[in-house]
C-alpha positions as CSV (number, residue, x, y, z in Angstrom):
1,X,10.3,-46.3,-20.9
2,X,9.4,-46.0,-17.2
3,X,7.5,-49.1,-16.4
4,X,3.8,-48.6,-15.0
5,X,3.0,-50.2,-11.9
6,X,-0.3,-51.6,-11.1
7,X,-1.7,-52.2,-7.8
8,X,-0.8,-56.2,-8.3
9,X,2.9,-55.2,-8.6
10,X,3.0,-53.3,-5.7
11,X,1.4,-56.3,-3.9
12,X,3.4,-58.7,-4.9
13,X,6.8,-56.1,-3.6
14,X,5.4,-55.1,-0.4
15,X,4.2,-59.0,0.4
16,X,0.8,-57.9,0.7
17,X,-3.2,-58.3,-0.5
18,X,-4.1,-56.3,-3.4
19,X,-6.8,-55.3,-1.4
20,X,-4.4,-53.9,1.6
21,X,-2.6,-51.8,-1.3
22,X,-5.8,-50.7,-2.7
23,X,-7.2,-48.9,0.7
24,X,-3.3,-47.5,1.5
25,X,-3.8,-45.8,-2.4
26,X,-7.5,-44.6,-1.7
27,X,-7.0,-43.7,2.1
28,X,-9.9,-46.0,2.8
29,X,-10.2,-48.7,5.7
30,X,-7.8,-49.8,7.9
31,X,-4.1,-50.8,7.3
32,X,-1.8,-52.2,10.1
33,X,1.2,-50.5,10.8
34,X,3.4,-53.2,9.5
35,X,1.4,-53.2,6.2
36,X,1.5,-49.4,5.8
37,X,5.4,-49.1,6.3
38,X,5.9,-51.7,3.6
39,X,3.8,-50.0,0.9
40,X,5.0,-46.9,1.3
41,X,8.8,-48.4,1.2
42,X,7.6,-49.6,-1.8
43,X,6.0,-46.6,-3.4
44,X,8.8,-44.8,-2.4
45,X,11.0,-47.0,-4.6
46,X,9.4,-46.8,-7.3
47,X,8.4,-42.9,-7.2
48,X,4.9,-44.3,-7.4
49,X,2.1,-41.3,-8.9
50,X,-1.8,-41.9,-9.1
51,X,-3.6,-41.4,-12.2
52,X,-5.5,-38.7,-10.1
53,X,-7.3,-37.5,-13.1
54,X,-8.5,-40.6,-14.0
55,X,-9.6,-41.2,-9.8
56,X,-11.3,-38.1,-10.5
57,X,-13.6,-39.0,-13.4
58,X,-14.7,-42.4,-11.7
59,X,-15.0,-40.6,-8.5
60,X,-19.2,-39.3,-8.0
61,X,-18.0,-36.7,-5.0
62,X,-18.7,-33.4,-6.2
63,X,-17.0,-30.7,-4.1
64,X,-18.8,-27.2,-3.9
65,X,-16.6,-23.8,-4.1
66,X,-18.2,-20.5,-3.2
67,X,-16.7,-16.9,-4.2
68,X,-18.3,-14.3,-2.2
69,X,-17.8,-11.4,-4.0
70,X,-18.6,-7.6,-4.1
71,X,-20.7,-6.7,-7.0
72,X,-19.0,-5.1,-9.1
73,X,-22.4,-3.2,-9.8
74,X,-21.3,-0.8,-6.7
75,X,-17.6,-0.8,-8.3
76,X,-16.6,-1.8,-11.1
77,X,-12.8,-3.0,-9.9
78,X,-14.3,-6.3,-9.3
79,X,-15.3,-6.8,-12.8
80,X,-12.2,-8.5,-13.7
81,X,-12.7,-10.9,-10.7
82,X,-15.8,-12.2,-12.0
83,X,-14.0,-13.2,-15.5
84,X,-11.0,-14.6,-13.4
85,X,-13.5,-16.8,-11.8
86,X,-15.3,-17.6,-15.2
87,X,-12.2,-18.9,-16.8
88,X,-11.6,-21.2,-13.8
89,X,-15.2,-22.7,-14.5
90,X,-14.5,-23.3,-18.0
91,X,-11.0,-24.5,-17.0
92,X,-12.7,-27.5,-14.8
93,X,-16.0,-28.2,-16.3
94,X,-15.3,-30.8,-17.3
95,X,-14.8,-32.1,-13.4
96,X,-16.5,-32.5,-10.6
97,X,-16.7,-29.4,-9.3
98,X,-18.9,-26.8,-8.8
99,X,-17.9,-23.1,-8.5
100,X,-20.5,-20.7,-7.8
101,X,-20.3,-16.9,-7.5
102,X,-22.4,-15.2,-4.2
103,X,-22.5,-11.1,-4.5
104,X,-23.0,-8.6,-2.1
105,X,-23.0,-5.0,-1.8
106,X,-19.5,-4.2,-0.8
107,X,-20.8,-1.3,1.0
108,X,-23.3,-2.8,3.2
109,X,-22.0,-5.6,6.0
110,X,-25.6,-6.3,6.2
111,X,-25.8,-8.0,2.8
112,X,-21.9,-9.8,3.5
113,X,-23.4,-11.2,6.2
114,X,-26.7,-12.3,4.8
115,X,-24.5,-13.6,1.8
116,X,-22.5,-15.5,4.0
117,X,-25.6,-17.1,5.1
118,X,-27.0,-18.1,2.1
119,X,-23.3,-20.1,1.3
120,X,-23.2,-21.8,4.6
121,X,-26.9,-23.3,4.0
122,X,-24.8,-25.1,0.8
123,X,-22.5,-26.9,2.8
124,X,-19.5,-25.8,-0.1
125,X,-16.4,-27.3,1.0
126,X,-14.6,-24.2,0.3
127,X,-14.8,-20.3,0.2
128,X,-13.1,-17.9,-1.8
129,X,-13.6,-14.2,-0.4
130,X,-12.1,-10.6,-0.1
131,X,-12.3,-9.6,3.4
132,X,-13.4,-6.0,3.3
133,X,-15.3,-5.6,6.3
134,X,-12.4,-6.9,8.8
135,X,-14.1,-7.9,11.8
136,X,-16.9,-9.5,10.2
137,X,-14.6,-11.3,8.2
138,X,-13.1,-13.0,11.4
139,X,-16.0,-14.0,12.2
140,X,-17.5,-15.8,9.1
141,X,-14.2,-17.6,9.2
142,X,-14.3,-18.9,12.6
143,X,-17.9,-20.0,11.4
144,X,-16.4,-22.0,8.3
145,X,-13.4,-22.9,10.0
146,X,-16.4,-24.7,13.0
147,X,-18.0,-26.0,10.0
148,X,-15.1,-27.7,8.3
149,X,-14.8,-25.2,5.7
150,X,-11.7,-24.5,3.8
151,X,-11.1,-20.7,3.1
152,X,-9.0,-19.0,0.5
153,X,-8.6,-15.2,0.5
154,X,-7.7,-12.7,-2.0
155,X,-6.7,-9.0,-2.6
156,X,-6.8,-7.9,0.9
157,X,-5.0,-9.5,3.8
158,X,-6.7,-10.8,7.3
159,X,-4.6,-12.4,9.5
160,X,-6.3,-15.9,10.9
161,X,-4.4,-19.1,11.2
162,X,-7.8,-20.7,9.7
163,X,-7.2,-19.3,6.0
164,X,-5.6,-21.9,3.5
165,X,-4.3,-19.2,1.7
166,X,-3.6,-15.6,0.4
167,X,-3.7,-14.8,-3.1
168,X,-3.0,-10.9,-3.9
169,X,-0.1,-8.2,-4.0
170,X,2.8,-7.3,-1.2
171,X,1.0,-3.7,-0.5
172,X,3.9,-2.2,1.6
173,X,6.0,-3.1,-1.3
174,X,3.8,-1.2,-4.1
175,X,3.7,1.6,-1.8
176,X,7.8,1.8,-2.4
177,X,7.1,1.4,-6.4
178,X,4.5,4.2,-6.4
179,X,7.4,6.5,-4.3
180,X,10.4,5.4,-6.5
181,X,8.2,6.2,-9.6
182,X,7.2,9.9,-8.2
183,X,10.9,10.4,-6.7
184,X,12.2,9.1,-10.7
185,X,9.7,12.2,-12.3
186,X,9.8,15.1,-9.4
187,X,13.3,16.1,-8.2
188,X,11.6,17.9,-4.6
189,X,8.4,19.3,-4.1
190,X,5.0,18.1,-2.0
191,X,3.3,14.9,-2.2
192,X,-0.1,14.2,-1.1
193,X,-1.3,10.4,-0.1
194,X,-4.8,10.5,-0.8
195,X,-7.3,7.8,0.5
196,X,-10.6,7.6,-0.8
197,X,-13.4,6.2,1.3
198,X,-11.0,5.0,3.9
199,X,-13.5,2.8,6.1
200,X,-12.5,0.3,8.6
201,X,-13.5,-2.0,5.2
202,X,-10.8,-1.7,3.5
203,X,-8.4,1.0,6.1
204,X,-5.3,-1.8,6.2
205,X,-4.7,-2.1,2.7
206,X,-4.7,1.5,2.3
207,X,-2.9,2.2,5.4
208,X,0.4,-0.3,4.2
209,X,0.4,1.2,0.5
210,X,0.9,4.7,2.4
211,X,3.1,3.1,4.9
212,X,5.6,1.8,1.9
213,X,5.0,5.0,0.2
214,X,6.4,6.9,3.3
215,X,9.3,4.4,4.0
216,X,11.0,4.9,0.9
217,X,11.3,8.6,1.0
218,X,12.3,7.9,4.5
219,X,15.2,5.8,3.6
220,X,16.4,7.6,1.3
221,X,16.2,11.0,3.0
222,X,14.5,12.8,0.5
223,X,14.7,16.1,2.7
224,X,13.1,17.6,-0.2
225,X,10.0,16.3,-0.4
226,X,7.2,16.9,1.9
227,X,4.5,14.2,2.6
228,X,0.8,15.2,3.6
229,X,-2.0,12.6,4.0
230,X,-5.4,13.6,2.8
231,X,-8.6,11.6,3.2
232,X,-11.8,11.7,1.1
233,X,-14.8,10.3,0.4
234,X,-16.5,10.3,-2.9
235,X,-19.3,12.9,-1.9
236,X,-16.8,15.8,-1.2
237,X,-14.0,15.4,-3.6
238,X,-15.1,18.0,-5.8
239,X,-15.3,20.7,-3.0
240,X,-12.6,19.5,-0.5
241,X,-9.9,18.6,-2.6
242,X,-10.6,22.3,-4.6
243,X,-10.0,23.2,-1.6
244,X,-6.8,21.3,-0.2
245,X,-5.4,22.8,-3.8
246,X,-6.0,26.5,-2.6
247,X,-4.3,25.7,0.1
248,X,-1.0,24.3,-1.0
249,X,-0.5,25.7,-4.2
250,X,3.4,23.8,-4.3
251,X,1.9,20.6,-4.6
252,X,3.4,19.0,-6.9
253,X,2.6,15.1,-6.8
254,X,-0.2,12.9,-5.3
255,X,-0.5,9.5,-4.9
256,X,-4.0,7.6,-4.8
257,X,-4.1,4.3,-2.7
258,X,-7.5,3.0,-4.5
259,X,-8.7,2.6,-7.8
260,X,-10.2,5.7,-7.9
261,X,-7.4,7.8,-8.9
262,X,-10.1,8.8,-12.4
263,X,-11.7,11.5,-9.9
264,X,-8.8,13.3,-8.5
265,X,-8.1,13.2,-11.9
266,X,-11.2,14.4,-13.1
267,X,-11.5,17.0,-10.6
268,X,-8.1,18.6,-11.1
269,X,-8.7,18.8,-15.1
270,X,-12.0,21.2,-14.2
271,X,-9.7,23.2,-11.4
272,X,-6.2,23.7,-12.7
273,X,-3.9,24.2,-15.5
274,X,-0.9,23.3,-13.2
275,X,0.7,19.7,-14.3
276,X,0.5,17.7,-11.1
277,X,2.1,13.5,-11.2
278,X,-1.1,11.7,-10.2
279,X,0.0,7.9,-9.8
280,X,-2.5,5.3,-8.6
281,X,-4.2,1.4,-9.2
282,X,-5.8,-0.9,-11.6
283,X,-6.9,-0.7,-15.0
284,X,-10.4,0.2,-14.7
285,X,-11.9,1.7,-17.9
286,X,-11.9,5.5,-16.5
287,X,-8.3,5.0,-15.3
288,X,-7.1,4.1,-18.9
289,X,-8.9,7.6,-20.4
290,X,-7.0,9.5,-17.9
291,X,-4.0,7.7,-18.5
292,X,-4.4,8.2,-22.0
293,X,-4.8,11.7,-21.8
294,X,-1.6,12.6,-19.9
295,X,-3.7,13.2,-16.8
296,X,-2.2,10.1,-14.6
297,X,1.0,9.5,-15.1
298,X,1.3,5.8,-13.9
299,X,-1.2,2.8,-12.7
300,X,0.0,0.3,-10.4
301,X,-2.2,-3.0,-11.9
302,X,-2.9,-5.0,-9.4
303,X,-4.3,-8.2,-11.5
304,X,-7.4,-8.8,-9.5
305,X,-8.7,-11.2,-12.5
306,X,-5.5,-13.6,-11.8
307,X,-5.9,-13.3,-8.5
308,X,-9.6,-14.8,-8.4
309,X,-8.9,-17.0,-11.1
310,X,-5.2,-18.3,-8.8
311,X,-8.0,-18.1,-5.6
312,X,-10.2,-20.9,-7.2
313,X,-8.2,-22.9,-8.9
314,X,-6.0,-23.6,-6.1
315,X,-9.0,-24.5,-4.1
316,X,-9.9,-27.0,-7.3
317,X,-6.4,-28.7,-7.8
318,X,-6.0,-29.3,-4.4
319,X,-9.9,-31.0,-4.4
320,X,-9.2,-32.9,-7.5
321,X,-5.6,-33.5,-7.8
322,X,-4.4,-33.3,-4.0
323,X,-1.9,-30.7,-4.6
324,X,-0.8,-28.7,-2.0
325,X,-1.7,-24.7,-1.7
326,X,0.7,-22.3,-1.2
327,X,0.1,-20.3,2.3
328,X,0.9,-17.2,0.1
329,X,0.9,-16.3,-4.0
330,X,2.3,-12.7,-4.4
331,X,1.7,-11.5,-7.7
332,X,4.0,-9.4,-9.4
333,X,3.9,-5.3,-8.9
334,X,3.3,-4.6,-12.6
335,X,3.5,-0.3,-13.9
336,X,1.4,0.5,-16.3
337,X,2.0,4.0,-18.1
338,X,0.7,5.3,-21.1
339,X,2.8,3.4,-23.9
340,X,2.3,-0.4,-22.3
341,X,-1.3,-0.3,-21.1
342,X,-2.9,-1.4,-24.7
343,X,-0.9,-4.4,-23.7
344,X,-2.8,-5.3,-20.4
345,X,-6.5,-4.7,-21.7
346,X,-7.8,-7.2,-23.8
């Protein structure tokens, strides 16, 4: 069996005071050079590891995560975040840790910001959020990054060299899934990219799904195809995409780059017989009766409960157990069709 080396051991190797050993081990107090260089030689030898759990339970630090979340109240996609984030507090109770969720209307960068404000008055030493509203986004960061914050992001993308990391998908590259699985059911034809309630919110993530959906029919030279972008918002679907029907009655496919591919869905089913592919995201309830029904073809599940549970308990592990975060986590693209989704909902 491996032998287990105490801190007298090490001592006694490195021809130094338990004492010296003891604040190399704890990263506390002052160490000469000299001192420092022959511990470590030593630790090195013997491929030392703390008993960081242990350290933990003795230790009376309690570190403070925040999630700022939308409320899933507004939209129900975040649902699955919130029991992400629930199985992470269950996961560490039994630590020093405290994880509390902070929501906000995702609609409203009034009540991000005023969220924001009531987390900074806590003094967590880390954030977990979704930057929907870009620009305000920067700007909490630079304000938590001032403040010795760490921040963790999720689901959408912001580029700031003050985020620990990114938990979510490779949008560009479900873009090219959603293409390949149109291109595998419709031989030719036209295509509609719909965005729904395209804001400068949540703009990029829609804008690289479309730009991966494009690239692949690009690629490939699908001359047969024809792409046309149409945007929406949830007050005129039901009289402008009626419309956008009348007017290109060869439509044969459309893509949706949120999860609210249940009311082009819904609409079509009250407007026309014709059997048009309808592919789009996440496994939110309505999404499943559609899918059921023959009336989407395929969802694109974008795991947003792993991704807030992989968002927090990176954040936790690193506080508790010193391991190192990963810049990026990139879940897998998973396709969910009519015969598999059972599978997925629990």
């Amino acid at each position: 069996m491996d032998k287990k080396y105490t801190i007298k051991d090490i001592a006694q190797m490195a021809g130094v005071s338990k004492g010296t050993v003891d604040r190399v081990l704890h990263n506390r107090g002052k160490v000469s050079p000299a001192a420092l260089e022959k511990i470590n030689e030593v630790l090195n030898v013997i491929d030392y590891e703390p008993n960081l759990i242990a350290r933990n339970l003795k230790s009376t630090k309690v570190y403070r995560i925040c999630v700022l979340l939308p409320d899933p109240v507004f939209d129900p996609y975040w649902l699955p975040c919130v029991n992400g984030i629930q199985d992470a507090i269950k996961e560490f109770k039994a630590y020093n840790v405290n994880i509390e969720i902070h929501y906000f209307n995702p609609e409203s960068t009034k009540s991000f910001l005023k969220t924001n404000e009531a987390i900074v008055a806590q003094s967590p030493d880390a954030v977990l959020l979704t930057p929907l509203f870009h620009k305000e986004t920067i700007e909490i960061i630079k304000q938590y990054d001032e403040l010795g914050i760490m921040v963790n992001t999720f689901n959408n993308q912001v580029e700031s060299s003050s985020i620990k990391s990114f938990v979510g998908q490779d949008l560009y590259k479900s873009g090219r899934v959603a293409a390949s699985l149109m291109n595998l059911i419709l031989p030719k034809g036209q295509i509609a990219i719909i965005h729904i309630d395209e804001s400068l919110k949540n703009a990029v993530h829609m804008q690289e799904k479309e730009r991966g959906f494009r690239s692949y029919f690009d690629e490939k030279n699908l001359s047969d195809f024809s792409l046309t972008t149409l945007k929406l918002k949830y007050s005129n679907i039901e009289t402008k995409l009626p419309a956008f029907i009348n007017e290109n009655p060869g439509l044969s496919g459309i893509f949706i780059t949120t999860s609210k591919a249940y009311q082009i869905a819904s609409t079509l089913s009250n407007i026309t017989d014709e059997k048009i592919v309808l592919i789009g995201y996440d496994l939110i309830d309505k999404n499943v009766s559609f899918l059921n029904q023959g009336l989407i073809h395929f969802l694109i599940h974008q795991n947003q409960k792993r991704q807030a549970y992989l968002g927090v308990s990176t954040l936790v592990e690193h506080f508790l157990f010193r391991k190192d975060i990963p810049e990026t986590i990139l879940l897998p693209i998973d396709i969910i069709n009519v015969e598999n989704a059972s599978f997925y909902i629990s």
